[in-house]
C-alpha positions as CSV (number, residue, x, y, z in Angstrom):
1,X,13.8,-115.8,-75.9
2,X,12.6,-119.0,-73.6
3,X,13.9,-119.4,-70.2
4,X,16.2,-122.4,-70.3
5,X,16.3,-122.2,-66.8
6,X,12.3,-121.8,-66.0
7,X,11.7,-125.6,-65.3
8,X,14.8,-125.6,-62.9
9,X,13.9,-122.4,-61.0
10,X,10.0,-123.5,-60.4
11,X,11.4,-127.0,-58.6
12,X,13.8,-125.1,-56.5
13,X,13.3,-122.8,-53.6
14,X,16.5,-120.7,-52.9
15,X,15.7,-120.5,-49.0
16,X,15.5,-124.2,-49.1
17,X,18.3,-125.6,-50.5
18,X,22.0,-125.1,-51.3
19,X,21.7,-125.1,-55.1
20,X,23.1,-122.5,-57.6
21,X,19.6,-120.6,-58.4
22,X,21.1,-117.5,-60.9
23,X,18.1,-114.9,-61.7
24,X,19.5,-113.8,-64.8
25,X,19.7,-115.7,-68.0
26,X,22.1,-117.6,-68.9
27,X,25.2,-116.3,-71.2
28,X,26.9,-118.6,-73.1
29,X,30.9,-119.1,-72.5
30,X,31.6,-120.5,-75.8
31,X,33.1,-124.0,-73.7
32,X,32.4,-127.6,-73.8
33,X,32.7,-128.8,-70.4
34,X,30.7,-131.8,-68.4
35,X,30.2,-132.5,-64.8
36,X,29.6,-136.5,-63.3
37,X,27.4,-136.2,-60.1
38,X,27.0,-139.3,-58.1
39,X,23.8,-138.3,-56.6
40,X,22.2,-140.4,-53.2
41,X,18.4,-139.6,-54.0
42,X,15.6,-142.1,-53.3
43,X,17.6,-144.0,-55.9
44,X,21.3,-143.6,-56.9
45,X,22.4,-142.3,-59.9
46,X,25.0,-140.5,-61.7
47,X,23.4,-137.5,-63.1
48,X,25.6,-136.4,-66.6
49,X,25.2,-132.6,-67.2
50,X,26.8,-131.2,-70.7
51,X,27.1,-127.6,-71.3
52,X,25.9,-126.5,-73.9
53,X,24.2,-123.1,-75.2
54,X,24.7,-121.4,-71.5
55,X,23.3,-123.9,-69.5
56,X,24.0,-127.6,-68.8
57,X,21.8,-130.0,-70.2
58,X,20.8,-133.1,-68.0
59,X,21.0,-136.7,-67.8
60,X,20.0,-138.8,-64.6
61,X,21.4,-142.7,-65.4
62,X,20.6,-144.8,-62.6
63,X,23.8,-146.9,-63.6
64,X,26.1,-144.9,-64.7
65,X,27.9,-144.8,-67.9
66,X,28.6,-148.2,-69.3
67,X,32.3,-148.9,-69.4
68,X,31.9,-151.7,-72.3
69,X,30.0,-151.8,-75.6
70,X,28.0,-154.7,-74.9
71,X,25.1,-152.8,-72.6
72,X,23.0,-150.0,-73.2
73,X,22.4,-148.2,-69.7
74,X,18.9,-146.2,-69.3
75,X,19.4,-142.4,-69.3
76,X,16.2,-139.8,-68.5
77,X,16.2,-136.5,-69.7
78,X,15.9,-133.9,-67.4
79,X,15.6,-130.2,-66.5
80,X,18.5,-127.9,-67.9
81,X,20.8,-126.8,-65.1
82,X,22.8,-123.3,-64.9
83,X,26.2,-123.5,-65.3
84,X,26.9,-123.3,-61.6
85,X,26.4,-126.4,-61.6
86,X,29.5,-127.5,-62.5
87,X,30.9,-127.1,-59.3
88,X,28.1,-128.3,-56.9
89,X,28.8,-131.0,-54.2
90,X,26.3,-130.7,-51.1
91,X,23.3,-131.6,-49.3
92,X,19.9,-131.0,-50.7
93,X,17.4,-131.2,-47.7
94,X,15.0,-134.9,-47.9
95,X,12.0,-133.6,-48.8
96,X,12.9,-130.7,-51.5
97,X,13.4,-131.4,-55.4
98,X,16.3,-134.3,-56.1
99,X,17.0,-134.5,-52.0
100,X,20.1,-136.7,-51.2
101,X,23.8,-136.2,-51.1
102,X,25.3,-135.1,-53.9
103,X,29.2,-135.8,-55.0
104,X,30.7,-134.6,-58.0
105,X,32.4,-137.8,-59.7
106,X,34.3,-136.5,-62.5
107,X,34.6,-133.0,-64.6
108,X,36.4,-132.5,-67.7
109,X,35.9,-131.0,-71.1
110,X,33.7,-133.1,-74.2
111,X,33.7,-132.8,-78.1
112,X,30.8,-133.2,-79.6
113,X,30.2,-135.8,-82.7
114,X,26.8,-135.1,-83.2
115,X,23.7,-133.2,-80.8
116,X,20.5,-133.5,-82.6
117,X,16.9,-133.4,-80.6
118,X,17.0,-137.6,-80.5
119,X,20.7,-138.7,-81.0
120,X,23.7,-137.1,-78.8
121,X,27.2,-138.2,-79.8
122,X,30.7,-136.8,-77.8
123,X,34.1,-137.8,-76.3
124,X,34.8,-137.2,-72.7
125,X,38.4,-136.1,-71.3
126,X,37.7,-136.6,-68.0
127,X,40.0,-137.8,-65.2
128,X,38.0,-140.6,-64.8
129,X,36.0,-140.9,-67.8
130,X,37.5,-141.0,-71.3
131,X,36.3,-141.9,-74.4
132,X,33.3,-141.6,-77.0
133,X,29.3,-142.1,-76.5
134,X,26.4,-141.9,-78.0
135,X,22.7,-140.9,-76.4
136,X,19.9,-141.7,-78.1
137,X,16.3,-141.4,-77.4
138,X,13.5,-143.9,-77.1
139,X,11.0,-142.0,-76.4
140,X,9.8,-138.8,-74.7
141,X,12.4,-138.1,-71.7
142,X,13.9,-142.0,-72.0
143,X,17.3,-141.9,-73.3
144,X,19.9,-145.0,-74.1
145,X,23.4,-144.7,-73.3
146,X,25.9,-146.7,-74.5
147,X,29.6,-146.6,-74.8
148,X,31.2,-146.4,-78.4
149,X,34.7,-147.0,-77.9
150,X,36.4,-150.4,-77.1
151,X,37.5,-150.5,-73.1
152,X,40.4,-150.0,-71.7
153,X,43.6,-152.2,-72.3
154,X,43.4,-154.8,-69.8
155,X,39.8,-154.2,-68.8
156,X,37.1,-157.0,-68.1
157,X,33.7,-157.1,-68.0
158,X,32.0,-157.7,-64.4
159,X,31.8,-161.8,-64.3
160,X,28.1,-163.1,-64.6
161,X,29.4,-166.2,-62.3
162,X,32.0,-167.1,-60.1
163,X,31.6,-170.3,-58.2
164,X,33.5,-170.3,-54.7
165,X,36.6,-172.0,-54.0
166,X,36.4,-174.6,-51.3
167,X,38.2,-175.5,-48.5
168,X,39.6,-179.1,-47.5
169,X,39.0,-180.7,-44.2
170,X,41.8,-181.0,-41.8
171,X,42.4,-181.6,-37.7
172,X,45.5,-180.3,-37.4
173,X,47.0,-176.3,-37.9
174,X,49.8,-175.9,-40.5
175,X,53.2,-176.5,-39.6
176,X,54.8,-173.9,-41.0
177,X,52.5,-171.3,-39.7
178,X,54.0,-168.4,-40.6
179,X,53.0,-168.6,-44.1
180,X,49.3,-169.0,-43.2
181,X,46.6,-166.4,-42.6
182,X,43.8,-167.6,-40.9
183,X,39.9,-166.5,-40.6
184,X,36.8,-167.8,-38.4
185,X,34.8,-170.3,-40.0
186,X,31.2,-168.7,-39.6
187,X,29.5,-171.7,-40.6
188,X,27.1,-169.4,-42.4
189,X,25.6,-169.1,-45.6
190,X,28.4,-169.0,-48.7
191,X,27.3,-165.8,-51.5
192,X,29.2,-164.3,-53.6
193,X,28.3,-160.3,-54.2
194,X,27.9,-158.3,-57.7
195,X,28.3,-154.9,-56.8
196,X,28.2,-152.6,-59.9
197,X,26.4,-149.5,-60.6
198,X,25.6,-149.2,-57.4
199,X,23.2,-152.4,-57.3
200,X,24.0,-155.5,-55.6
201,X,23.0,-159.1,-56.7
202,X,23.8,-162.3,-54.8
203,X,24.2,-165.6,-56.0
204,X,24.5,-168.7,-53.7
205,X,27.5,-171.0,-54.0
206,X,25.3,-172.9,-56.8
207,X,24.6,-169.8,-58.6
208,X,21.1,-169.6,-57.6
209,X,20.0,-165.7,-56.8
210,X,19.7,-164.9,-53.6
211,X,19.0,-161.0,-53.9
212,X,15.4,-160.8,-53.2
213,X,16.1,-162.9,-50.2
214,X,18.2,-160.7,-48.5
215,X,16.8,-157.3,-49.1
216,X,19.1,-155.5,-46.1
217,X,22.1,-156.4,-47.8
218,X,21.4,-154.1,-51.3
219,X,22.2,-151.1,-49.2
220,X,25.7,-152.5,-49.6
221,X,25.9,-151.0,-53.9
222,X,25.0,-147.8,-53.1
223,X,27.6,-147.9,-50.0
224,X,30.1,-148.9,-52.3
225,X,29.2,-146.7,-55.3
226,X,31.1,-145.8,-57.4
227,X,33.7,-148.7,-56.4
228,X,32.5,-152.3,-58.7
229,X,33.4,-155.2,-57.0
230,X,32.9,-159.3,-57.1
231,X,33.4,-160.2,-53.5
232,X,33.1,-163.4,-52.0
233,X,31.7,-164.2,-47.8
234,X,29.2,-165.2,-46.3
235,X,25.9,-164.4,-44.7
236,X,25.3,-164.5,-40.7
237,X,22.7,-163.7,-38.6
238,X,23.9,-162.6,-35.1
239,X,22.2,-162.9,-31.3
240,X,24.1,-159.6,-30.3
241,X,27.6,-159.9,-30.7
242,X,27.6,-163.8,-31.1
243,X,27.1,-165.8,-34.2
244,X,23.7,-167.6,-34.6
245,X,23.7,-170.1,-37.4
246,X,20.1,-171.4,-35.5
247,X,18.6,-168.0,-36.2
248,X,20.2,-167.9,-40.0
249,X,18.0,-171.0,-41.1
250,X,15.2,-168.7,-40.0
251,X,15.6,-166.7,-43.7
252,X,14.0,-169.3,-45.3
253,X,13.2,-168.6,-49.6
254,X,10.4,-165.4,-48.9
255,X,6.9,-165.7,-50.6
256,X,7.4,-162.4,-51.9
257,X,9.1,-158.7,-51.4
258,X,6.8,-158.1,-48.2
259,X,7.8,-161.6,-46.3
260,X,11.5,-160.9,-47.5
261,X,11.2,-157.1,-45.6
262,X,9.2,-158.6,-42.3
263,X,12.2,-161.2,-42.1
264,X,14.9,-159.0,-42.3
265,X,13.1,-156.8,-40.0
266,X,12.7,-159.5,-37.1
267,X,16.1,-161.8,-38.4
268,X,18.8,-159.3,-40.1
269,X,21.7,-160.9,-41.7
270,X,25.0,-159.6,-42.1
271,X,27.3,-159.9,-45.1
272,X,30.7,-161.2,-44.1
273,X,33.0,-160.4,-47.2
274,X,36.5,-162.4,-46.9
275,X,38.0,-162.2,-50.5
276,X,38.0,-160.1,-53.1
277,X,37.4,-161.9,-57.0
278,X,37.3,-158.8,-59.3
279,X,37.7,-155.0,-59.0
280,X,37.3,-152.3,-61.5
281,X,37.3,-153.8,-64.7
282,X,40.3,-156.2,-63.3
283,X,39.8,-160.2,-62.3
284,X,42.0,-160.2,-58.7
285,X,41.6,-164.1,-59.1
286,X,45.4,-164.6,-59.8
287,X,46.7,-162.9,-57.5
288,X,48.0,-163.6,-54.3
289,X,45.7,-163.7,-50.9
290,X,47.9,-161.8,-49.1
291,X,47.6,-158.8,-51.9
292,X,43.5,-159.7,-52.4
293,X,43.2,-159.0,-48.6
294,X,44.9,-155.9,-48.7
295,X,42.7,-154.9,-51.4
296,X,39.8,-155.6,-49.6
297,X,40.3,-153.7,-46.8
298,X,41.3,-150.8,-48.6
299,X,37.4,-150.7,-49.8
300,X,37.0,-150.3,-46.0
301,X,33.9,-152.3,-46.1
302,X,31.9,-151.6,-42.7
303,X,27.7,-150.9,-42.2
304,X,25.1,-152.3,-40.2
305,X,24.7,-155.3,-42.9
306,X,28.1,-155.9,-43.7
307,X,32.0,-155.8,-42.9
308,X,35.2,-157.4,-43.4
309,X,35.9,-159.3,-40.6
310,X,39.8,-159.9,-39.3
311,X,42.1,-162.2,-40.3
312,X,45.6,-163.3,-38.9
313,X,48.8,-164.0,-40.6
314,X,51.0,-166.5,-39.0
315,X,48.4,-166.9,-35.7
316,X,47.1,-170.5,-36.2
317,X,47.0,-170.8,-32.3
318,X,45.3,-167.2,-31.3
319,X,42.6,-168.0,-34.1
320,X,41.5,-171.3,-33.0
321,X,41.2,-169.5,-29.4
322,X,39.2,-166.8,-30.7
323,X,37.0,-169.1,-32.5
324,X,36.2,-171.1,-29.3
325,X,35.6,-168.0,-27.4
326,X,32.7,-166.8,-29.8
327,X,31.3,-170.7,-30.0
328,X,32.3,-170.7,-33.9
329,X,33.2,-174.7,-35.5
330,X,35.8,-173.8,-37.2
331,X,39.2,-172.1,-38.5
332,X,40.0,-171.3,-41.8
333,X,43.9,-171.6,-43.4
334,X,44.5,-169.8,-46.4
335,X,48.0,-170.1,-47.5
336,X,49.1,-166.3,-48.3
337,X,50.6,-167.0,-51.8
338,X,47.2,-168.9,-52.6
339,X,45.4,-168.2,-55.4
340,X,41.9,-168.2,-55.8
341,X,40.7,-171.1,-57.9
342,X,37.0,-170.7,-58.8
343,X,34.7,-174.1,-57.7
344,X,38.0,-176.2,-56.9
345,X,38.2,-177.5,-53.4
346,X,42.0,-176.7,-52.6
347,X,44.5,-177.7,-50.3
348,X,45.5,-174.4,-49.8
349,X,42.8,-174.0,-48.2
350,X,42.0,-175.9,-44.8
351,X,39.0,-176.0,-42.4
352,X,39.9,-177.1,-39.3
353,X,37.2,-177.6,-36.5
354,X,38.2,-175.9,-33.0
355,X,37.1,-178.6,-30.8
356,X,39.8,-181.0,-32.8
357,X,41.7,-178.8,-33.6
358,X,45.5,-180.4,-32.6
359,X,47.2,-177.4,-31.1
């Protein structure tokens, strides 16, 4: 009888890592259980492990599974794992076999359809994954995935494009104040951020991609993974803890991947997320600010590249202060029963410049 386990046990070394590494062989239980790891190796992905004759047999999909059946997500075929598995959430040390963090994402039970050597078919109860899917192989370890039921009730797909919503122009604060929120106008570069399988694209307020640009920033998918997000903000290079919008038209386009690294290496940016446009499967676009802000914090954005940065209901006067004290232009109102209307310059929205500013 073949050792299911053989290729697992020569990549591991049991006084090297915290992995399950059982010396006998496998016995099978007879079950039909699956594990979800989100696993931070040199490259995220959620590895999808099925048991299945005594051991779990292996899938590493650098997106995840799809959650729609319009996109076939890339899934390699890798070693059989032991049943242990199932359970395992740790640290593998950098250097070993697979090293990175390792969560477990979701466990449940699976029927299977079909399992032939090139074609994998089964349903997942999960408590975040339902629903069925088919693997099939393109060739050698190369594996499709791709999601055969419809999506959720309610779902939507990621949007490809959202164009910003714009601010008017005004000198004076609202009058009635207390139904105002108000940010710092950065003056910085307007993006909008994808953030879905744990990769992170950026489009420009014309829709023009920006990702290669801004190479720091891509940290920000993985950071967020599994959340999928559309937020909008803006990009800001700082001279310590002050705004610089002089050392921002420093990025200029990059000639290629190596110029893009050396410039964020001597000019970082930071991403400055202020509103929140989709979330899970859900468009947030008609809902209120107030209740998009509060969603937006709740993904607790914070790194070195990127944050959420503060905003105050009803303090017109304390944010045009602040402003002037960190030698920002401007203030932005956002009424907080606004809505967010995509490329529509609103007058629920107002920038107001600080040194005008009638207070």
């Amino acid at each position: 009888m073949s050792d299911r386990l053989g290729e697992y046990r020569r990549k591991r070394d049991e006084k090297r890592t915290p992995e399950p590494i059982p010396k006998d062989h496998p016995d099978e239980t007879g079950r039909s259980r699956f594990v979800i790891q989100q696993h931070h190796a040199r490259a995220l992905h959620w590895d999808v492990r099925l048991e299945r004759d005594g051991v779990l047999v292996s899938f590493a999909v650098p997106r995840g599974l799809p959650r729609d059946r319009t996109r076939n997500n890339l899934a390699k075929h890798t070693e059989d794992h032991p049943l242990q598995y199932l359970d395992f959430a740790g640290e593998i040390p950098a250097g070993e076999y697979g090293g990175g963090r390792m969560t477990i994402f979701d466990h449940g039970t699976y029927q299977a359809k079909k399992w032939r050597d090139d074609e994998i078919e089964v349903t997942f109860h999960g408590d975040r994954v339902q629903g069925r899917y088919i693997f099939f192989r393109t060739g050698g370890n190369d594996w499709m995935v791709r999601r055969m039921d419809p999506p959720e009730p309610g779902w939507e797909p990621i949007p490809e494009t959202v164009p910003p919503m714009l601010a008017t122009t005004r000198k004076s604060l609202p009058k009635d104040d207390d139904r105002w929120a108000y940010e710092m106008g950065w003056g910085g570069r307007r993006v909008i951020a994808y953030v879905s399988g744990g990769r992170v694209h950026l489009k420009g307020a014309g829709g023009e991609d920006l990702t290669a640009w801004f190479p720091e920033i891509r940290a920000l998918g993985p950071a967020l993974a599994p959340i999928e997000a559309v937020l909008d903000g803006e990009l800001m290079a700082f001279d310590g803890p002050r705004p610089d919008a002089e050392l921002l038209d420093r990025r200029r386009e990059p000639r290629d991947a190596g110029a893009a690294k050396r410039a964020a290496e001597r000019t970082p940016v930071q991403f400055l997320a202020y509103d929140l446009l989709w979330l899970e499967g859900h468009g947030t676009t008609e809902i209120e600010y107030a209740q998009r802000r509060e969603l937006l914090d709740g993904l607790a954005i914070s790194g070195e590249h990127w944050q959420t940065p503060p905003f105050f209901p009803g303090g017109g006067e304390f944010a045009v202060a602040a402003a002037r004290a960190q030698g920002l232009p401007a203030v932005v109102a956002k009424r907080l029963d606004s809505r967010y209307s995509p490329g529509e310059r609103s007058r629920w929205w107002r920038q107001i410049a600080v040194q005008e500013a009638d207070i």
